[in-house]
N, C-alpha and C positions, 0 to 999 in steps of 0.2 A: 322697214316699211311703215310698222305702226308709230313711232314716231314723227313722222311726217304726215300722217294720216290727221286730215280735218272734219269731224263729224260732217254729213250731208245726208240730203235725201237724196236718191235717186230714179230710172225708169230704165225698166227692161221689155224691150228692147230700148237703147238710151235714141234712137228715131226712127222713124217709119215713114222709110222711102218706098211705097208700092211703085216706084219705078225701077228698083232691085231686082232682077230677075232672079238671083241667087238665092237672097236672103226670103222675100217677101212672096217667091211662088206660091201658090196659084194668084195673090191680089195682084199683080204685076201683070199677066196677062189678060186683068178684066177690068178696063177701064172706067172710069166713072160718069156718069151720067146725068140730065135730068131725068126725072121718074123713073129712077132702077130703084130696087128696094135698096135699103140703108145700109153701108156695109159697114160691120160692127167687127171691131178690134178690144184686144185687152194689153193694158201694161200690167206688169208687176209693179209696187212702189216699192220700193226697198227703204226702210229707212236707218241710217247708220249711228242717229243722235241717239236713239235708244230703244227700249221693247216695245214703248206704246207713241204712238202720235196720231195726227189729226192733220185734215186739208183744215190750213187757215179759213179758207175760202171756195168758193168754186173755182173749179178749172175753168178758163179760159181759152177760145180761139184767136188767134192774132194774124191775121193775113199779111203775107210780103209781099204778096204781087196782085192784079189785077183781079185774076179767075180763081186767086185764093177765097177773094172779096164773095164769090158766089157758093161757096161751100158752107155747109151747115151743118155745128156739132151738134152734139147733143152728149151729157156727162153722165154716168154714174159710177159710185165710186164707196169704197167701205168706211162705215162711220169711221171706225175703228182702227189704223195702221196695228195689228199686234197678232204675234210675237215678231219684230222687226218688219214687218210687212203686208200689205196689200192689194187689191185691186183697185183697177181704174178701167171701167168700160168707156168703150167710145162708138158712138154712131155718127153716123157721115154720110151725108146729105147733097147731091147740089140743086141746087136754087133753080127754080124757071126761069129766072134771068140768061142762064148757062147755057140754055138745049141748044143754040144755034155753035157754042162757043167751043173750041180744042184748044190744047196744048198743055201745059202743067203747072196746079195750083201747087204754092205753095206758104206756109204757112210756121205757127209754132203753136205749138197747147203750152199752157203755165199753167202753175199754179205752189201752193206754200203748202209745205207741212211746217207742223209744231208741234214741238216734242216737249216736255217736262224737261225742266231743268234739272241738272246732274247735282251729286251732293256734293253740298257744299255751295253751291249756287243759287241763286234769286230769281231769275229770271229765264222764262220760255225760252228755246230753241228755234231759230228759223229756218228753213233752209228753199229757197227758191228754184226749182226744175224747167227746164225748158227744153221742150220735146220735139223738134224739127218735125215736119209735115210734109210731103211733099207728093203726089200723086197723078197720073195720066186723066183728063177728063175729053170726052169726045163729045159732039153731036147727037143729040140722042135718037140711036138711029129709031126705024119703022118697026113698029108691035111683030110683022112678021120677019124681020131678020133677027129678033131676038131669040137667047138660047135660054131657059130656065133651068137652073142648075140645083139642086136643093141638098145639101150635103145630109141631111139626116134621115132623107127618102131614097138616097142613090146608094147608097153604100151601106151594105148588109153586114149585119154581125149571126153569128153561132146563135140560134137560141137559147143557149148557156153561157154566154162566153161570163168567163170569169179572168181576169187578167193576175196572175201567179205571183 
């Protein structure tokens, strides 16, 4: 295997379909909207070129379809890719253009790490990711058919809890 093995970076999850019932439950059954608050996501970056790397650049949105066009990132992400890896937050947005609009955006996040060249080498590492996107957005319904959910007020811990 490692033979054929070509350094890269990569992302875990490598896409994020919230139309996954399987993988992406609970985002799967709570569509997107205009004026919902932002639903925010994490990737891991894994990087395979070496211990330490770096986004080239910022990530990027790339829309493939129409209702892609109305969604809105927002990136934050770790200076630093080390010991092999990272985070990469994402928030997600849709546009007031949208509230009237259904069906499913879809999209890609990019972006470059760069790693330090290997010994014996000159020259920086690239490696280019591209993280499929793809989500349910609806009509944003009326203030009163809305459900506020808040995962860090609903769901009670031990007042000890210590995890073993």
């Amino acid at each position: 295997i490692l033979k054929e093995y070509v350094p890269r970076a990569s992302a875990l999850p490598p896409r994020l379909d919230l139309t996954d019932d399987i993988y992406m439950w609970p985002h799967s059954r709570s569509p997107l909207y205009a004026d919902r608050m932002p639903l925010v996501l994490n990737l891991t970056i894994v990087n395979g070129m070496g211990s330490t790397g770096y986004f080239s650049d910022r990530p990027t949105w790339v829309p493939t379809n129409d209702l892609g066009k109305s969604l809105r990132f927002t990136f934050d992400y770790s200076d630093v890719l080390w010991p092999w890896s990272g985070a990469l937050g994402i928030w997600v947005h849709v546009g007031d253009d949208a509230a009237k609009l259904s069906g499913v955006a879809t999209g890609t996040i990019r972006f470059t790490v760069e790693s330090p060249p290997f010994a014996g080498d000159t020259e920086n590492q690239f490696s280019k990711v591209e993280v499929p996107f793809m989500a349910n957005v609806i009509p944003t319904p009326p203030r009163s058919k809305r459900v506020l959910w808040d995962d860090y007020h609903n769901i009670q811990y031990p007042p000890h809890f210590l995890p073993a």
